[in-house]
N, CA, C and O atoms as a CHARMM CRD file, in Angstrom:
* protein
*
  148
    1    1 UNK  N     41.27600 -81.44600  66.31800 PROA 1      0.00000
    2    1 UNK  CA    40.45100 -80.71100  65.35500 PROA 1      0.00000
    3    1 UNK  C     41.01700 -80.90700  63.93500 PROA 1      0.00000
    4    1 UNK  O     42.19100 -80.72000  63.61500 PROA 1      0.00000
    5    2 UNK  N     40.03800 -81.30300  63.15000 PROA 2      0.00000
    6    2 UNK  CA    40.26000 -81.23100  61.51400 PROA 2      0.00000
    7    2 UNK  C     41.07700 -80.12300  61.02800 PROA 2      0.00000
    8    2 UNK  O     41.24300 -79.00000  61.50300 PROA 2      0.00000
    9    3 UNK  N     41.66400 -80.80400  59.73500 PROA 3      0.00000
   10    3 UNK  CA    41.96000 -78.78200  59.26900 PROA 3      0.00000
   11    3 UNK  C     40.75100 -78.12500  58.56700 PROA 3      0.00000
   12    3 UNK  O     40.60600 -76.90400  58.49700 PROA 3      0.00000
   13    4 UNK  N     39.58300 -79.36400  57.86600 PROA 4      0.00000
   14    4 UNK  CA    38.74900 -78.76600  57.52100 PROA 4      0.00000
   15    4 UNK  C     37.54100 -77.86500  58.47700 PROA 4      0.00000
   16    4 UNK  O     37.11200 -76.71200  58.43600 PROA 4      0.00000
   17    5 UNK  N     37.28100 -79.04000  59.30600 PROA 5      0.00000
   18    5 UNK  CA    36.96200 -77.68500  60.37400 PROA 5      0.00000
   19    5 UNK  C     36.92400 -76.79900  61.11200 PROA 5      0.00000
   20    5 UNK  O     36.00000 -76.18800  61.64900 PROA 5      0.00000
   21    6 UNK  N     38.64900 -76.68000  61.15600 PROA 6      0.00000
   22    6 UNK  CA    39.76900 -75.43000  61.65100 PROA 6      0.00000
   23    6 UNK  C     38.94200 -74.10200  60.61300 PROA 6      0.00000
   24    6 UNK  O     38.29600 -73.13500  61.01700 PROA 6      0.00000
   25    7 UNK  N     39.33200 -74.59900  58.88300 PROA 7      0.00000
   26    7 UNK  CA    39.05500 -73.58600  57.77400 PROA 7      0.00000
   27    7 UNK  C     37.69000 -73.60200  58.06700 PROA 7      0.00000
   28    7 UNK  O     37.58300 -72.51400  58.63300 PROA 7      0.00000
   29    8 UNK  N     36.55400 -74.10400  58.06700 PROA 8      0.00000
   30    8 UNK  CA    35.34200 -73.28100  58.70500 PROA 8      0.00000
   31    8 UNK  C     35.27200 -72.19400  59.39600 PROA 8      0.00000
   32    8 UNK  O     35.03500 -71.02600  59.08500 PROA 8      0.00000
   33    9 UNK  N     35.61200 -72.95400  60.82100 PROA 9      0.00000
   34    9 UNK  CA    35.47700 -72.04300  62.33000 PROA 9      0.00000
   35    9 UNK  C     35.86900 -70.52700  61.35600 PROA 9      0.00000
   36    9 UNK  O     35.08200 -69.62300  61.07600 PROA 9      0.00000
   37   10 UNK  N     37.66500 -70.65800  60.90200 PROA 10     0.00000
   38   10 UNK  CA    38.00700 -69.77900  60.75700 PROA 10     0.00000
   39   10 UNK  C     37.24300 -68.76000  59.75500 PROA 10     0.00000
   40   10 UNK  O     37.47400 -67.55800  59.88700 PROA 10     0.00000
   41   11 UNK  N     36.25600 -69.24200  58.66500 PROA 11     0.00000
   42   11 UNK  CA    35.57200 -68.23100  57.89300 PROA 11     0.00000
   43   11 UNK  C     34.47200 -68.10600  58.11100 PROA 11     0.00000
   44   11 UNK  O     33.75600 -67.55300  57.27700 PROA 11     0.00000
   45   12 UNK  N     33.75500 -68.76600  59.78900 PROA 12     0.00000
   46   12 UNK  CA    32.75200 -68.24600  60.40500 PROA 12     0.00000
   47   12 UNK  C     33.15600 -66.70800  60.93200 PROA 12     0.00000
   48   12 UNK  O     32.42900 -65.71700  60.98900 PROA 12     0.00000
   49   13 UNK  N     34.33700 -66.82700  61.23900 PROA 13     0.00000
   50   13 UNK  CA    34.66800 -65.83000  62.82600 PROA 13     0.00000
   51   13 UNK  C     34.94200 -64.63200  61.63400 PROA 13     0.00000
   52   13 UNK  O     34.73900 -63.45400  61.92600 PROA 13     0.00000
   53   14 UNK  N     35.40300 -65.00800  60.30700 PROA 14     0.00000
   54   14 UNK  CA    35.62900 -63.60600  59.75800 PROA 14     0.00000
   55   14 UNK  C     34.33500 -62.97500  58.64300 PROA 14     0.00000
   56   14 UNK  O     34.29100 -61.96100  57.94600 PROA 14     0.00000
   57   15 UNK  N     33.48200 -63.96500  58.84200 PROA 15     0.00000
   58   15 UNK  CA    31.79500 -63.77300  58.39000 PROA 15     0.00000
   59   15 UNK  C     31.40700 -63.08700  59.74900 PROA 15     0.00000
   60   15 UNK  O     30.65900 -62.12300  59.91400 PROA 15     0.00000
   61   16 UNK  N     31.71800 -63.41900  60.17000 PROA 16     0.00000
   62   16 UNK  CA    31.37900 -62.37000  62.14300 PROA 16     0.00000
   63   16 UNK  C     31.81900 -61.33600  62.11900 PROA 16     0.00000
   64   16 UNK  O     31.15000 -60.47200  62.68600 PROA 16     0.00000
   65   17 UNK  N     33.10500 -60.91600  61.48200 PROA 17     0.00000
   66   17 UNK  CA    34.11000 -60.18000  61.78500 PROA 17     0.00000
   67   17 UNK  C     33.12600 -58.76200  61.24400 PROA 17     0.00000
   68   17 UNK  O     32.76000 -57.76500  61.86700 PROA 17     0.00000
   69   18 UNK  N     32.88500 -59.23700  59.66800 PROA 18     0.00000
   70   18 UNK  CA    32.72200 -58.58600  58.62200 PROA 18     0.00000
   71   18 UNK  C     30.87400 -57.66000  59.24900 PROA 18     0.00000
   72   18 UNK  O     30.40600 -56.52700  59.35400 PROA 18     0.00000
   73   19 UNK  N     30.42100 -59.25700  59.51100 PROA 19     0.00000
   74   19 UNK  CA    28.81500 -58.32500  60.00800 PROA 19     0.00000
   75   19 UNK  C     29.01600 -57.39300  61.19700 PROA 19     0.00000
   76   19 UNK  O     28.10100 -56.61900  61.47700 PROA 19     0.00000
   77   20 UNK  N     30.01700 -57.39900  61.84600 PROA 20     0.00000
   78   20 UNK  CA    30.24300 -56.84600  63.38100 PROA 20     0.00000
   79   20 UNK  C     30.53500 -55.35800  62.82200 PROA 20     0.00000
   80   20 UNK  O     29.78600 -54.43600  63.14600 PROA 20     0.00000
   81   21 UNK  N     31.98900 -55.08500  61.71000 PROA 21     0.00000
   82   21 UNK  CA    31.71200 -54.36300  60.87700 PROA 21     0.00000
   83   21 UNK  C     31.20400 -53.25500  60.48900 PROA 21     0.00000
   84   21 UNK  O     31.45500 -52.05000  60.49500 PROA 21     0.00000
   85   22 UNK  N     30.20500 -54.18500  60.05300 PROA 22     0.00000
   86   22 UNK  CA    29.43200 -53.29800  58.69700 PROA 22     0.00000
   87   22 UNK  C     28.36900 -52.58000  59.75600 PROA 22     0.00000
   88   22 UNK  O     28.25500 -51.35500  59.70700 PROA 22     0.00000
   89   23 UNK  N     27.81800 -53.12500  60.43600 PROA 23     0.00000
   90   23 UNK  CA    26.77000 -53.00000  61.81600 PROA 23     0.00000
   91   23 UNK  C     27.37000 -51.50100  62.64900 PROA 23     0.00000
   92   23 UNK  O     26.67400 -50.51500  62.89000 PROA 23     0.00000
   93   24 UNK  N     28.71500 -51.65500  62.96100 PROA 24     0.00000
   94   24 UNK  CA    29.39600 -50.73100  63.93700 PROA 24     0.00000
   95   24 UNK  C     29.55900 -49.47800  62.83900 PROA 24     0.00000
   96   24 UNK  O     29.81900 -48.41600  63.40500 PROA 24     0.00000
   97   25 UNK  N     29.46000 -49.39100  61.40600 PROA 25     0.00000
   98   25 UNK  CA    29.85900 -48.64100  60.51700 PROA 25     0.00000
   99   25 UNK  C     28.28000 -48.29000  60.30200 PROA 25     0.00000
  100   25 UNK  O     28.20000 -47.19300  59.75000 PROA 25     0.00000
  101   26 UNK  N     27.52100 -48.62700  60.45400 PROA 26     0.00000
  102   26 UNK  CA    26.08300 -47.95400  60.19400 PROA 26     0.00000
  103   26 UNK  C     25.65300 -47.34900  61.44200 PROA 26     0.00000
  104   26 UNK  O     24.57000 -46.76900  61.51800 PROA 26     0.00000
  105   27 UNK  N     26.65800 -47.48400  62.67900 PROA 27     0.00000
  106   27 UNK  CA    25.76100 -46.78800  64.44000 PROA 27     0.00000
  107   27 UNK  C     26.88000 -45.97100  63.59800 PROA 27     0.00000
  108   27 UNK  O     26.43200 -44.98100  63.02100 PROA 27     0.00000
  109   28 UNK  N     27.81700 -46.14400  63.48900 PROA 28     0.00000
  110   28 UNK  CA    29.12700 -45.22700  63.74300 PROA 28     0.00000
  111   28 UNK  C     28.80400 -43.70200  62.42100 PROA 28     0.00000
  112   28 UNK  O     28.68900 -42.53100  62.78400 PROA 28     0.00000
  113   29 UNK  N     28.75200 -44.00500  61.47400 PROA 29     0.00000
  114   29 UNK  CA    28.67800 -42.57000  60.30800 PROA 29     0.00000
  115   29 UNK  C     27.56400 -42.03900  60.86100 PROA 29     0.00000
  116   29 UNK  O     28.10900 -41.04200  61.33400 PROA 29     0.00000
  117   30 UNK  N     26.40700 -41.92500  61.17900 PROA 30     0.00000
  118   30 UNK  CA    25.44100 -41.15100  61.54500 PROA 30     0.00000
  119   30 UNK  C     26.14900 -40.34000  62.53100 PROA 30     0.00000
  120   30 UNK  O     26.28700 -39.15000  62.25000 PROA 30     0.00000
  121   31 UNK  N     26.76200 -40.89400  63.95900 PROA 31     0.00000
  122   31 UNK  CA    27.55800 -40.18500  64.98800 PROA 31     0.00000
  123   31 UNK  C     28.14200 -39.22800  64.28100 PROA 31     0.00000
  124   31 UNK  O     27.82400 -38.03900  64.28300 PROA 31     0.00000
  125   32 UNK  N     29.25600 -39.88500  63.48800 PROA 32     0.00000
  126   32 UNK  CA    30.55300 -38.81200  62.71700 PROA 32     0.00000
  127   32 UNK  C     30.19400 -37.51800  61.93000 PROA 32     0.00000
  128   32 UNK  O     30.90900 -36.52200  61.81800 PROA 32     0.00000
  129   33 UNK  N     28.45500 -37.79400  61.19500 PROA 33     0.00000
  130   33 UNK  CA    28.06600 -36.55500  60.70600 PROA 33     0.00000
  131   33 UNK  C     27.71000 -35.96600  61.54200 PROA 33     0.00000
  132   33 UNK  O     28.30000 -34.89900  61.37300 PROA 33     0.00000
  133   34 UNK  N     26.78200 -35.81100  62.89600 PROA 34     0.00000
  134   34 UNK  CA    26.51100 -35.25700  63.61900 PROA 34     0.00000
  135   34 UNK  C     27.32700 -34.47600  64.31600 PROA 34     0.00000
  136   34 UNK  O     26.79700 -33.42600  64.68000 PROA 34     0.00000
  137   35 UNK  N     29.15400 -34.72400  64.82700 PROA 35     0.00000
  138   35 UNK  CA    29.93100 -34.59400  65.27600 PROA 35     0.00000
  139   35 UNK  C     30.68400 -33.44200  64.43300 PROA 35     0.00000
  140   35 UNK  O     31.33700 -32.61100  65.06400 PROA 35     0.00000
  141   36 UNK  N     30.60000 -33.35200  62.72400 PROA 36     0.00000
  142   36 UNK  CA    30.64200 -32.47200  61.70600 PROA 36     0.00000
  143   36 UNK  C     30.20200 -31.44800  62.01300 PROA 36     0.00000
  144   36 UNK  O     30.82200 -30.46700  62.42300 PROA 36     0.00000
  145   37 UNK  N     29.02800 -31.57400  61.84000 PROA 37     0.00000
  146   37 UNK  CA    27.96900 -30.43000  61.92700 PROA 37     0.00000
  147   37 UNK  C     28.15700 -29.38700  63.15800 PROA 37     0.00000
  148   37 UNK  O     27.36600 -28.45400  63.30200 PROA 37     0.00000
C-alpha cells in the first residue's frame, strides 16, 4: 500500500469517524434532555 493511499483511507475513516459522531450526538441530546426532565 502507498503512503498516499494509506493518508486517504486514513481521512476517510476519520470523515466516518466524525459523521458517526455528529449522528450519535443528534439520537443522543434529545435522550439526555428527556432523562433531565
Amino acid at each position: 500500500m502507498s503512503k498516499e493511499g494509506l493518508k486517504d483511507s486514513f481521512e476517510a475513516m476519520i470523515d466516518l469517524a466524525y459523521i458517526l459522531l455528529y449522528e450519535l450526538k443528534k439520537l443522543i441530546y434529545p435522550l439526555l434532555l428527556k432523562v433531565k426532565q
